[in-house]
Backbone as JSON Lines, residues from 0, in Angstrom:
{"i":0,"aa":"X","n":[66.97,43.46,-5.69],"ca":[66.41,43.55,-7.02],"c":[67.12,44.7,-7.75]}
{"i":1,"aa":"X","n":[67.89,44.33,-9.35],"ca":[68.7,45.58,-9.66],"c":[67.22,46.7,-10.41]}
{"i":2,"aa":"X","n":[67.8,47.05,-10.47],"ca":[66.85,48.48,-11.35],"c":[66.4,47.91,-12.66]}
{"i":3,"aa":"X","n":[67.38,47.1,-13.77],"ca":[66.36,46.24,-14.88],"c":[65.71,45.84,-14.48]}
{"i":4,"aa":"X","n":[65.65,44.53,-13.62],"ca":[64.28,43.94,-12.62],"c":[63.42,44.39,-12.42]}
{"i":5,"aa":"X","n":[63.84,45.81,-11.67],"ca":[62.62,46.63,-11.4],"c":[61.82,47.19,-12.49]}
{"i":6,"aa":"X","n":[62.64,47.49,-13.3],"ca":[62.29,48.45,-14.6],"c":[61.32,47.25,-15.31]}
{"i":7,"aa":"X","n":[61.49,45.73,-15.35],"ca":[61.08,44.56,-16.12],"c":[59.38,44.14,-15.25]}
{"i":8,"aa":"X","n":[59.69,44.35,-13.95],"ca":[58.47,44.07,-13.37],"c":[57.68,45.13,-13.48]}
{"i":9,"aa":"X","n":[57.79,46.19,-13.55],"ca":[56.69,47.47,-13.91],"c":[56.39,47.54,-15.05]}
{"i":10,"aa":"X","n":[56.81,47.11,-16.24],"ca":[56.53,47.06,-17.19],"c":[55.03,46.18,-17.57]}
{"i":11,"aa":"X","n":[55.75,44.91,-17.18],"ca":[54.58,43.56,-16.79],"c":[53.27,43.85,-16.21]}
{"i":12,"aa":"X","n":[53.72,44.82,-14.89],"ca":[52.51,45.66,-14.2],"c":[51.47,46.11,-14.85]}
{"i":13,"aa":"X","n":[52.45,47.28,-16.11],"ca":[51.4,48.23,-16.64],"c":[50.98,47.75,-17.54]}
{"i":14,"aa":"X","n":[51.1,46.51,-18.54],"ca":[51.03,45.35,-19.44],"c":[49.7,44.92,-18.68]}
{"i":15,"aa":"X","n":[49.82,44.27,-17.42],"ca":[48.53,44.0,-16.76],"c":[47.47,44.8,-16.58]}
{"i":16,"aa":"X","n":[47.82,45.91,-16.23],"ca":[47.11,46.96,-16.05],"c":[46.33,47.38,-17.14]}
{"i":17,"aa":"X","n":[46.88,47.28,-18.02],"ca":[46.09,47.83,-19.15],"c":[45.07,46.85,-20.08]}
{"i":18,"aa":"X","n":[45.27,45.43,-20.03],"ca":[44.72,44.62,-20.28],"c":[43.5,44.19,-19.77]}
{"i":19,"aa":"X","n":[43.46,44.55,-18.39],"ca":[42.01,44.42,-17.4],"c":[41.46,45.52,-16.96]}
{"i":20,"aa":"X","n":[39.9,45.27,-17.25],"ca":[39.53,46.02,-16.52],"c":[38.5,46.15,-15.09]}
{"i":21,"aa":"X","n":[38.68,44.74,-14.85],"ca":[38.85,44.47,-13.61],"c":[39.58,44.48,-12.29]}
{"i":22,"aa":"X","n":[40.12,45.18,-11.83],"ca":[41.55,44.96,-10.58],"c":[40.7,45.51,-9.53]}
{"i":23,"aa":"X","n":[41.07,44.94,-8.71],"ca":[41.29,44.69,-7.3],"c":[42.66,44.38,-6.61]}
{"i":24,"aa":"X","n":[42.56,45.02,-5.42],"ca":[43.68,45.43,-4.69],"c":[43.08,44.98,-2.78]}
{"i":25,"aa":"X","n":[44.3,43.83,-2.72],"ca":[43.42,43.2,-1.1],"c":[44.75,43.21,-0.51]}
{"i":26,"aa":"X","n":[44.12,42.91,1.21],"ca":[45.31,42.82,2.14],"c":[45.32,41.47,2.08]}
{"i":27,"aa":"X","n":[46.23,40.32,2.33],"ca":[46.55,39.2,2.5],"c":[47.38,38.82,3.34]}
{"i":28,"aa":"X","n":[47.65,39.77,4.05],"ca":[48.17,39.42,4.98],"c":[47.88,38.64,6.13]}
{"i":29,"aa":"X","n":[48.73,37.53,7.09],"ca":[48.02,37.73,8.41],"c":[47.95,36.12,8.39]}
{"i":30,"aa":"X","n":[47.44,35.75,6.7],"ca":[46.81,34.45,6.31],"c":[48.41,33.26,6.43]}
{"i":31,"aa":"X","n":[47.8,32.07,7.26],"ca":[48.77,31.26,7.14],"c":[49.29,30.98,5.8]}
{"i":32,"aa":"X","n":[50.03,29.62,5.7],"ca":[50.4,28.8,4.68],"c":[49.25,28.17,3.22]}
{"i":33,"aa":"X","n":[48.87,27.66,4.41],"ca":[47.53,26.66,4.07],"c":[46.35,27.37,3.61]}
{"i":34,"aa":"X","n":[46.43,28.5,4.7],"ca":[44.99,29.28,3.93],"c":[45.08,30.26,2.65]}
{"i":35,"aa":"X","n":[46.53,30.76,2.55],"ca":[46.76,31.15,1.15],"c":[47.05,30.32,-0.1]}
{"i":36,"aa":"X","n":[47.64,28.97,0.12],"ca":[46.93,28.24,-0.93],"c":[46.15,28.03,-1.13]}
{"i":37,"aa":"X","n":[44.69,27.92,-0.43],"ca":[43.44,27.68,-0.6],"c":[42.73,28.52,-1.53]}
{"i":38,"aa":"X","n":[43.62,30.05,-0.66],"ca":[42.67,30.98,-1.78],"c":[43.64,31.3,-3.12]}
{"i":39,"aa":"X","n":[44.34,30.96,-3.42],"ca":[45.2,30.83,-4.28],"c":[44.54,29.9,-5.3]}
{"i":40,"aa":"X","n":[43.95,28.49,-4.92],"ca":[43.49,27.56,-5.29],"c":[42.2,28.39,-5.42]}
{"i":41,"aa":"X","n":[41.31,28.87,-4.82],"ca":[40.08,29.46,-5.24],"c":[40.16,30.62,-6.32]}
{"i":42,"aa":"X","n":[40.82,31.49,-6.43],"ca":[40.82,32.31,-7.33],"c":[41.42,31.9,-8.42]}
{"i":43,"aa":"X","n":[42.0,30.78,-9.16],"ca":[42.2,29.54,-10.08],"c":[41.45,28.69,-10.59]}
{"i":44,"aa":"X","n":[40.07,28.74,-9.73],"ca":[38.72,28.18,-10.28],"c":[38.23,28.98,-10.54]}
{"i":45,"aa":"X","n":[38.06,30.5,-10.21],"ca":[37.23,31.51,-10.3],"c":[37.7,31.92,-11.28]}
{"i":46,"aa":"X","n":[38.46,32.05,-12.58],"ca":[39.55,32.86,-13.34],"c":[39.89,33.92,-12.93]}
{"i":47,"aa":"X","n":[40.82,33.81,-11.2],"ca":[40.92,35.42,-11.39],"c":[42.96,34.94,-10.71]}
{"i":48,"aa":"X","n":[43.37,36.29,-11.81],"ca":[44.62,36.12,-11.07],"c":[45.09,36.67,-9.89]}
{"i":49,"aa":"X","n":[45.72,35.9,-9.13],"ca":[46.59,36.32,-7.89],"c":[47.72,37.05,-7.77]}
{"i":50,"aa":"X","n":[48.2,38.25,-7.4],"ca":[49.61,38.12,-7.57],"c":[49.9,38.94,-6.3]}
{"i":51,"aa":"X","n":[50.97,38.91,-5.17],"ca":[51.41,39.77,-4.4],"c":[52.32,40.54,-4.76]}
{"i":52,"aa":"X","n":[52.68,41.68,-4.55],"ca":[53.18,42.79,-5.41],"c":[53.49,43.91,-4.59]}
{"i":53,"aa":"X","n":[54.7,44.64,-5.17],"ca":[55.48,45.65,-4.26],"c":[54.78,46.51,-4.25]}
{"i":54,"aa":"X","n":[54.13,47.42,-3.63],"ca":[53.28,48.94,-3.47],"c":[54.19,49.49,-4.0]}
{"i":55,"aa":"X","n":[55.44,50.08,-4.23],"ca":[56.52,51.15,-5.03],"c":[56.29,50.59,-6.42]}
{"i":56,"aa":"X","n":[56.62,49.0,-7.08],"ca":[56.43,48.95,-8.2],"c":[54.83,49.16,-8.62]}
{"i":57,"aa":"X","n":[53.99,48.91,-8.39],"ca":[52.79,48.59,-8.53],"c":[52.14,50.42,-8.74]}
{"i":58,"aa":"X","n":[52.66,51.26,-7.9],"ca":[52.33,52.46,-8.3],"c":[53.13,53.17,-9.37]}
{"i":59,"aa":"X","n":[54.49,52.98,-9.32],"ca":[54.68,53.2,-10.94],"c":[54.08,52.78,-12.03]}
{"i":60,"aa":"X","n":[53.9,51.55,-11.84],"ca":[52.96,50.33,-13.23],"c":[51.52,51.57,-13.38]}
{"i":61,"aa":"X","n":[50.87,51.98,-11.91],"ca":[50.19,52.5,-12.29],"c":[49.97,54.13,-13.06]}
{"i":62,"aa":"X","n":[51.17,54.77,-12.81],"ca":[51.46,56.0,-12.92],"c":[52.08,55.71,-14.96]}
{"i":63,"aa":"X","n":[52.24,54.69,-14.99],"ca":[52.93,54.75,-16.47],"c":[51.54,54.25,-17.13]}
{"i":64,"aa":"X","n":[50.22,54.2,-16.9],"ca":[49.65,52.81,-17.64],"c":[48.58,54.29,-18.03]}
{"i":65,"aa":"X","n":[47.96,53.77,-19.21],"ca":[46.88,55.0,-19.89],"c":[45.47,55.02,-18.83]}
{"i":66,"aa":"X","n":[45.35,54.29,-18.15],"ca":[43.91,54.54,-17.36],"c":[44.21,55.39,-16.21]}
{"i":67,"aa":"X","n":[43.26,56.29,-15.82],"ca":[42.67,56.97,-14.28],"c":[42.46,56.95,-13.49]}
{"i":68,"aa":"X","n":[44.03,56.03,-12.29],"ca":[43.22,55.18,-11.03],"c":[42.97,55.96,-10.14]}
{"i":69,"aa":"X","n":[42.72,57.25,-10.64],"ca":[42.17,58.21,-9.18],"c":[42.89,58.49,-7.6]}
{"i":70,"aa":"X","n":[42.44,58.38,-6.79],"ca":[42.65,57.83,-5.35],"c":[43.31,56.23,-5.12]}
{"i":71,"aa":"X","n":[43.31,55.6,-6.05],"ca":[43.41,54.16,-5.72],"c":[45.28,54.09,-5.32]}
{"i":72,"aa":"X","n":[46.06,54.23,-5.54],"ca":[47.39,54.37,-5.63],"c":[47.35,55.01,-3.72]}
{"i":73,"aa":"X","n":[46.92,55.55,-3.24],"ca":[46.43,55.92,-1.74],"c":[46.51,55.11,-1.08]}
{"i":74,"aa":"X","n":[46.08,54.01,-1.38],"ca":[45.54,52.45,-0.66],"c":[46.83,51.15,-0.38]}
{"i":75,"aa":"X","n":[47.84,52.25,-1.13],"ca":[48.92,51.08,-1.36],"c":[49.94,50.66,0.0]}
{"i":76,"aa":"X","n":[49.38,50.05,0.83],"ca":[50.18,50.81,2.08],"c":[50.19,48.88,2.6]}
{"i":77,"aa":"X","n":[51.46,48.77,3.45],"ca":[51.31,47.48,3.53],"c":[51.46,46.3,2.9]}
{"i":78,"aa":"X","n":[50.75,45.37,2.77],"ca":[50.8,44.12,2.15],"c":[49.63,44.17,0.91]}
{"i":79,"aa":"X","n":[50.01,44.26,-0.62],"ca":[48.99,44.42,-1.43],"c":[48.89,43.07,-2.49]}
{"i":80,"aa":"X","n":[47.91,42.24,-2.34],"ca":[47.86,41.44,-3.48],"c":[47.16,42.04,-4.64]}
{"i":81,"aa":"X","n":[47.53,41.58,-6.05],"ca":[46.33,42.5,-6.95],"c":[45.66,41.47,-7.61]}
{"i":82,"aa":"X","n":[44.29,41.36,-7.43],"ca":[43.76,40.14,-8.06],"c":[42.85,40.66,-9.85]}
{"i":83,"aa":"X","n":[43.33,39.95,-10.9],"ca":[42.83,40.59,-12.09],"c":[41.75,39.61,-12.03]}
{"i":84,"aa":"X","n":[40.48,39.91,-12.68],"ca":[39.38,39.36,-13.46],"c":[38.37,39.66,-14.86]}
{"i":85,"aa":"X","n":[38.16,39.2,-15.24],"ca":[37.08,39.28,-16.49],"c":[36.09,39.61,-16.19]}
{"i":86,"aa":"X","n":[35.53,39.28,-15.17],"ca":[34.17,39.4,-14.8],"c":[34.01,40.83,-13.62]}
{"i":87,"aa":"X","n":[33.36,41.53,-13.34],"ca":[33.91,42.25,-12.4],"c":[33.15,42.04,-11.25]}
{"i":88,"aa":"X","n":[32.7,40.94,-10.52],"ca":[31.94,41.07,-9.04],"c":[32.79,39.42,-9.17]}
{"i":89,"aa":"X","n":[33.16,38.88,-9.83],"ca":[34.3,37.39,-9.02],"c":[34.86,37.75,-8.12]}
{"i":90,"aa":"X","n":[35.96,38.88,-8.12],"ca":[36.73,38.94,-7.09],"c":[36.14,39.05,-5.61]}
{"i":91,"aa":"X","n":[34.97,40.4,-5.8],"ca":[34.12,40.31,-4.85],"c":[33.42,39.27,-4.28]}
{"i":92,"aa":"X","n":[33.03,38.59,-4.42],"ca":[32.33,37.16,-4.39],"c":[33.25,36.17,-3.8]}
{"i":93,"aa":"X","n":[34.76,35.83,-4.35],"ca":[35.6,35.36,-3.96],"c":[35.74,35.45,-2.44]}
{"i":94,"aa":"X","n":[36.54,37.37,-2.39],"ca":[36.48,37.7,-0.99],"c":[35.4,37.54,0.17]}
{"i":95,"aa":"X","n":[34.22,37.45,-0.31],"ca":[33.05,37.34,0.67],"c":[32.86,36.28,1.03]}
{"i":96,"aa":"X","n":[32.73,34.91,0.11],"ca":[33.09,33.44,0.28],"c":[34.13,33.04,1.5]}
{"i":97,"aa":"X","n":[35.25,33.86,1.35],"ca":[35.92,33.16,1.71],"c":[36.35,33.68,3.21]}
{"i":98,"aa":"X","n":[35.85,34.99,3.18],"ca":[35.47,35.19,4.5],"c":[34.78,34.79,5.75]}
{"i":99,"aa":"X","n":[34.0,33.81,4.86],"ca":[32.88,33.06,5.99],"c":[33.75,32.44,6.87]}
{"i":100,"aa":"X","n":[35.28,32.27,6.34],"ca":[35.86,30.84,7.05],"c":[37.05,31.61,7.85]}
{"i":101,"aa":"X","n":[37.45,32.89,7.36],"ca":[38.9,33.54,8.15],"c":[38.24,35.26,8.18]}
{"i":102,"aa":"X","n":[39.44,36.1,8.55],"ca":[38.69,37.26,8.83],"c":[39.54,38.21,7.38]}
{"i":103,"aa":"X","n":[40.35,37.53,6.68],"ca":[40.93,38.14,5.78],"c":[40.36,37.36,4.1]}
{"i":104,"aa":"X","n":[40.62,37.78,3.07],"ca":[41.19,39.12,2.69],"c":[40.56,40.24,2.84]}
{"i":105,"aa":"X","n":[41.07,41.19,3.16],"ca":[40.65,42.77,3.23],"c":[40.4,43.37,1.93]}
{"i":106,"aa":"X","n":[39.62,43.93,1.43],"ca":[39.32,44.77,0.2],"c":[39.88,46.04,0.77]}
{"i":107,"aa":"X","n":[41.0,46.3,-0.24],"ca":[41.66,48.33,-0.17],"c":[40.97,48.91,-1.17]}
{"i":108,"aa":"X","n":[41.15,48.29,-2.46],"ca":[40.28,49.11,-3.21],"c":[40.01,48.13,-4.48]}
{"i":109,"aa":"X","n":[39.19,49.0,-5.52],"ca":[39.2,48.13,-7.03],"c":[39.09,49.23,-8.23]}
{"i":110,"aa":"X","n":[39.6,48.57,-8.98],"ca":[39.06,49.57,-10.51],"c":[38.2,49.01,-10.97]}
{"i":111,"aa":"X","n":[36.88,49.17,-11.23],"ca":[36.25,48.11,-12.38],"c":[35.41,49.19,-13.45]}
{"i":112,"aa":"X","n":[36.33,48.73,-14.85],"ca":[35.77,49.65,-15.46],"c":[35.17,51.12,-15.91]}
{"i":113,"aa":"X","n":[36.64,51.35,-15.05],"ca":[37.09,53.09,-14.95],"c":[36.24,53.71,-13.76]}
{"i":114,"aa":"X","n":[35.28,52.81,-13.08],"ca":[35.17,53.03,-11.7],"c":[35.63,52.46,-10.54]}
{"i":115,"aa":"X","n":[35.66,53.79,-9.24],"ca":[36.95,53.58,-8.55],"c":[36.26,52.97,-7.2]}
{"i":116,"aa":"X","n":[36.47,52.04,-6.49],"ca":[36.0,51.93,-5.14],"c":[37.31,51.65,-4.08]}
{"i":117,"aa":"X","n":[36.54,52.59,-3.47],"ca":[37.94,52.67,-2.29],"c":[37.66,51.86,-1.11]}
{"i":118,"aa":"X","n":[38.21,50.75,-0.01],"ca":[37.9,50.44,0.92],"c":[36.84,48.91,1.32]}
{"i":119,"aa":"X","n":[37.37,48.62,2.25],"ca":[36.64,47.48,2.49],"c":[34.9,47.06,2.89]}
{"i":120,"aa":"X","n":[34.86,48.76,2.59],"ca":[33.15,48.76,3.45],"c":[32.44,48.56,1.88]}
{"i":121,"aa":"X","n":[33.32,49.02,0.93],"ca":[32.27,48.85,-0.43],"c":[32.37,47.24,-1.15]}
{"i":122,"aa":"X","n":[32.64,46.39,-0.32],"ca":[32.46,44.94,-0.87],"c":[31.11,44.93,-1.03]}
{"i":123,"aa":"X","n":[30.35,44.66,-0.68],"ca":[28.49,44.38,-0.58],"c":[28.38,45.02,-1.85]}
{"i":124,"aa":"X","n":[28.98,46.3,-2.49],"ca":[27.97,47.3,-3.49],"c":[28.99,46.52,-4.86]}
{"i":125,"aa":"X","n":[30.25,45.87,-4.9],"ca":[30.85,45.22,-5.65],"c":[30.14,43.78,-5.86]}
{"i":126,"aa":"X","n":[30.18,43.51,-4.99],"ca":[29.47,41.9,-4.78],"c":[28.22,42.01,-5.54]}
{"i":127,"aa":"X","n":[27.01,43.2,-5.65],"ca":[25.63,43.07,-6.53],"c":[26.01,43.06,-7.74]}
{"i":128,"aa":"X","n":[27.48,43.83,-8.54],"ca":[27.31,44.4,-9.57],"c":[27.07,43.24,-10.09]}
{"i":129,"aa":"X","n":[26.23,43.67,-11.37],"ca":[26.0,42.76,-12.61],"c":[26.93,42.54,-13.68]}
{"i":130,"aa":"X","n":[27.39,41.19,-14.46],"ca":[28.58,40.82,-15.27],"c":[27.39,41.69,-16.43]}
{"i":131,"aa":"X","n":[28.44,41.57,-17.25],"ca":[28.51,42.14,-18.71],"c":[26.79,41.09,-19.25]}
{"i":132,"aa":"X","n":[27.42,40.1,-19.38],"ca":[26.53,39.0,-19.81],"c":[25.07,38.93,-19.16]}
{"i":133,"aa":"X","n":[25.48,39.27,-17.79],"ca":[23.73,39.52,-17.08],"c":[22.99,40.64,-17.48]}
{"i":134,"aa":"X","n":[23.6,41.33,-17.85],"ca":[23.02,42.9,-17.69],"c":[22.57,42.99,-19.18]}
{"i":135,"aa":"X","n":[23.0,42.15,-20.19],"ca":[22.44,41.42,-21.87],"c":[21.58,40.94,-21.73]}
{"i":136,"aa":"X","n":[21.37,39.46,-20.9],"ca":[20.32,39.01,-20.44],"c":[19.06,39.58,-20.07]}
{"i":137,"aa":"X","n":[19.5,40.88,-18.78],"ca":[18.31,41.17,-18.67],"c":[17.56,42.06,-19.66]}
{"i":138,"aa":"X","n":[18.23,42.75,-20.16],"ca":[18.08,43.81,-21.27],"c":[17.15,43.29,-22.58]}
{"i":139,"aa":"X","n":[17.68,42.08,-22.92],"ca":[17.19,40.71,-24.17],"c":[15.62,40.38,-23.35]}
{"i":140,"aa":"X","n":[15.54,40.52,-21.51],"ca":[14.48,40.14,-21.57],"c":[13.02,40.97,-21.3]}
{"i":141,"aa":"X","n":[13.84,42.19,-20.96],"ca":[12.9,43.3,-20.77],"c":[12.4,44.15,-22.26]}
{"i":142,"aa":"X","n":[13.31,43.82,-23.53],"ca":[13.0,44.36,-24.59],"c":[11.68,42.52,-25.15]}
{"i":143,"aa":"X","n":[12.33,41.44,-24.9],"ca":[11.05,40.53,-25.3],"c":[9.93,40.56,-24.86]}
{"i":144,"aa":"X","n":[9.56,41.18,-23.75],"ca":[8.45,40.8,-23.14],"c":[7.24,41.9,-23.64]}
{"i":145,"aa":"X","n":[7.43,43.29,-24.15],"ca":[6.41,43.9,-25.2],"c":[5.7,43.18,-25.85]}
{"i":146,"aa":"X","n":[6.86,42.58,-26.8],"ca":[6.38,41.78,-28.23],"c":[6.21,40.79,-28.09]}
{"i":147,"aa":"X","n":[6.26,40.15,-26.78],"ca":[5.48,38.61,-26.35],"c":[3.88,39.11,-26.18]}
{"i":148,"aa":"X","n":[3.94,40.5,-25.47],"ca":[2.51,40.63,-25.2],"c":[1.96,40.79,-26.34]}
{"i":149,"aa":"X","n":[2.23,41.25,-27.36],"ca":[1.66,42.09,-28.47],"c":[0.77,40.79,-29.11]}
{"i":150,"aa":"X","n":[2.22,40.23,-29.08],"ca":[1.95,38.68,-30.41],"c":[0.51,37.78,-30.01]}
{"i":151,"aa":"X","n":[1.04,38.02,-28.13],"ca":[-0.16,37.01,-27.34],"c":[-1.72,37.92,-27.45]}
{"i":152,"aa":"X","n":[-1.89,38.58,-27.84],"ca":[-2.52,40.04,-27.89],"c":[-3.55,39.5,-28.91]}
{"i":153,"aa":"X","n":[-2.36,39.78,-29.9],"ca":[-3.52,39.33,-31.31],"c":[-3.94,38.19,-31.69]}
{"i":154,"aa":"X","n":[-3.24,37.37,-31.47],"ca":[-3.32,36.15,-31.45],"c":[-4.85,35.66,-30.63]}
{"i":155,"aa":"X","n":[-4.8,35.96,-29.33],"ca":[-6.18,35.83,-28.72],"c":[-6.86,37.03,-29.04]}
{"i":156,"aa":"X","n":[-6.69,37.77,-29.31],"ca":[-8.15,38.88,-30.46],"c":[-8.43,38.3,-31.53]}
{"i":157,"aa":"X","n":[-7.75,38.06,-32.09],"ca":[-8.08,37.34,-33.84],"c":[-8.6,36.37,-34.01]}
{"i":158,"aa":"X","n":[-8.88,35.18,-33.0],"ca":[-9.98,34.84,-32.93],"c":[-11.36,34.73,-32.51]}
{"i":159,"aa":"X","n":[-10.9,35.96,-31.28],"ca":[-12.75,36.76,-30.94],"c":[-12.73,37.19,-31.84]}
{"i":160,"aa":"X","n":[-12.16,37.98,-32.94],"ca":[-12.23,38.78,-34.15],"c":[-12.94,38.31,-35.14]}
{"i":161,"aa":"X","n":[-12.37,36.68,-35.11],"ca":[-12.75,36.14,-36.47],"c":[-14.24,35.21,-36.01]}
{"i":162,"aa":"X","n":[-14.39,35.19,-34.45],"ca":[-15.79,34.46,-34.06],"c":[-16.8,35.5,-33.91]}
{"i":163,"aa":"X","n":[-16.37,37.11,-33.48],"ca":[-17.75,37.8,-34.0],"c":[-17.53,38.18,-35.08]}
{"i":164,"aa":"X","n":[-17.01,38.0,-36.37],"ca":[-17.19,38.35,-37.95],"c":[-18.09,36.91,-38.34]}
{"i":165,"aa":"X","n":[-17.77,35.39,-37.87],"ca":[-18.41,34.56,-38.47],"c":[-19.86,35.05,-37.76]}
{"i":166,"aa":"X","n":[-20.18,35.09,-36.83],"ca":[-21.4,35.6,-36.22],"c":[-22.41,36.55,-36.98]}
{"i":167,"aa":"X","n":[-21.61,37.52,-37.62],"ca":[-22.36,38.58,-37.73],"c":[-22.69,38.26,-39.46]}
{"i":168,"aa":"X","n":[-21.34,37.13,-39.91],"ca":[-22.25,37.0,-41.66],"c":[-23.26,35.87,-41.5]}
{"i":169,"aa":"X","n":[-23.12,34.75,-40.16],"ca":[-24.6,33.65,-40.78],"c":[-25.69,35.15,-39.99]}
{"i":170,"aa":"X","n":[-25.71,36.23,-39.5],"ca":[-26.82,36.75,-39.64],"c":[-27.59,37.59,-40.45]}
């Protein structure tokens, strides 16, 4: 690979990099033919991208790009795929799925949203997080449910209200 190449793929990197703020960083190694198309094919339904990627370019991409990957650049050791997403617990979810069936992919680390998780033991605490959209949801339903009571409130007072007022004028 000459040095433009190189210089052309880090660019792309930090282009990626800066666009998501989802990444994840897995081992993939190990995995046959067949089972990396599969998950290739799974993270293509999931919208998340795949890509295997040089640890030397991939830490420049990260060293040039405006975000704070902390410790994560540490992790780069080996065989690194970087999987991007929109959502930030797909990838997690992905990996756990698909674990049921092989013993890989390995979680090294993730960025999600300027937080850093290092290591394969923090899949489970990735896997709960809540999407953008859930965490609206629940929010939309913990602020309705006051003013459901309120409404249901008066609604059944106002007419004990209005049956002891008729009460009290036929007396």
């Amino acid at each position: 690979m000459t040095r433009e190449e190189k210089a052309t793929v880090i660019e792309d990197l930090t282009a990626q990099l800066a666009d998501n703020v989802n990444i994840y960083l897995a081992d993939i190694s190990g995995l046959d033919a067949s089972t990396t198309s599969a998950l290739r094919r799974a993270c293509f339904k999931a919208n998340i991208k795949l890509a295997v990627v040089k640890n030397t370019l991939l830490a420049k991409a990260m060293e040039a790009s405006d975000k704070e990957f902390g410790e994560l650049p540490t992790v780069l050791r080996g065989n690194t795929s970087l999987m991007l997403a929109e959502t930030g617990n797909a990838p997690a979810k992905l990996i756990k799925n698909f674990r049921k069936k092989s013993d890989k992919p390995l979680l090294k680390g993730a960025f999600i949203e300027e937080a850093i998780f290092i290591g394969d033991e923090t899949l489970e605490t990735l896997v709960s997080i809540k999407s953008k959209e859930e965490l609206v949801g629940d929010i939309i339903g913990l602020l309705q449910s006051p003013a459901k009571n309120v409404i249901s409130g008066l609604k059944s007072g106002g007419g004990k209200l209005a049956g002891i007022l008729k009460t009290l004028s036929e007396k």
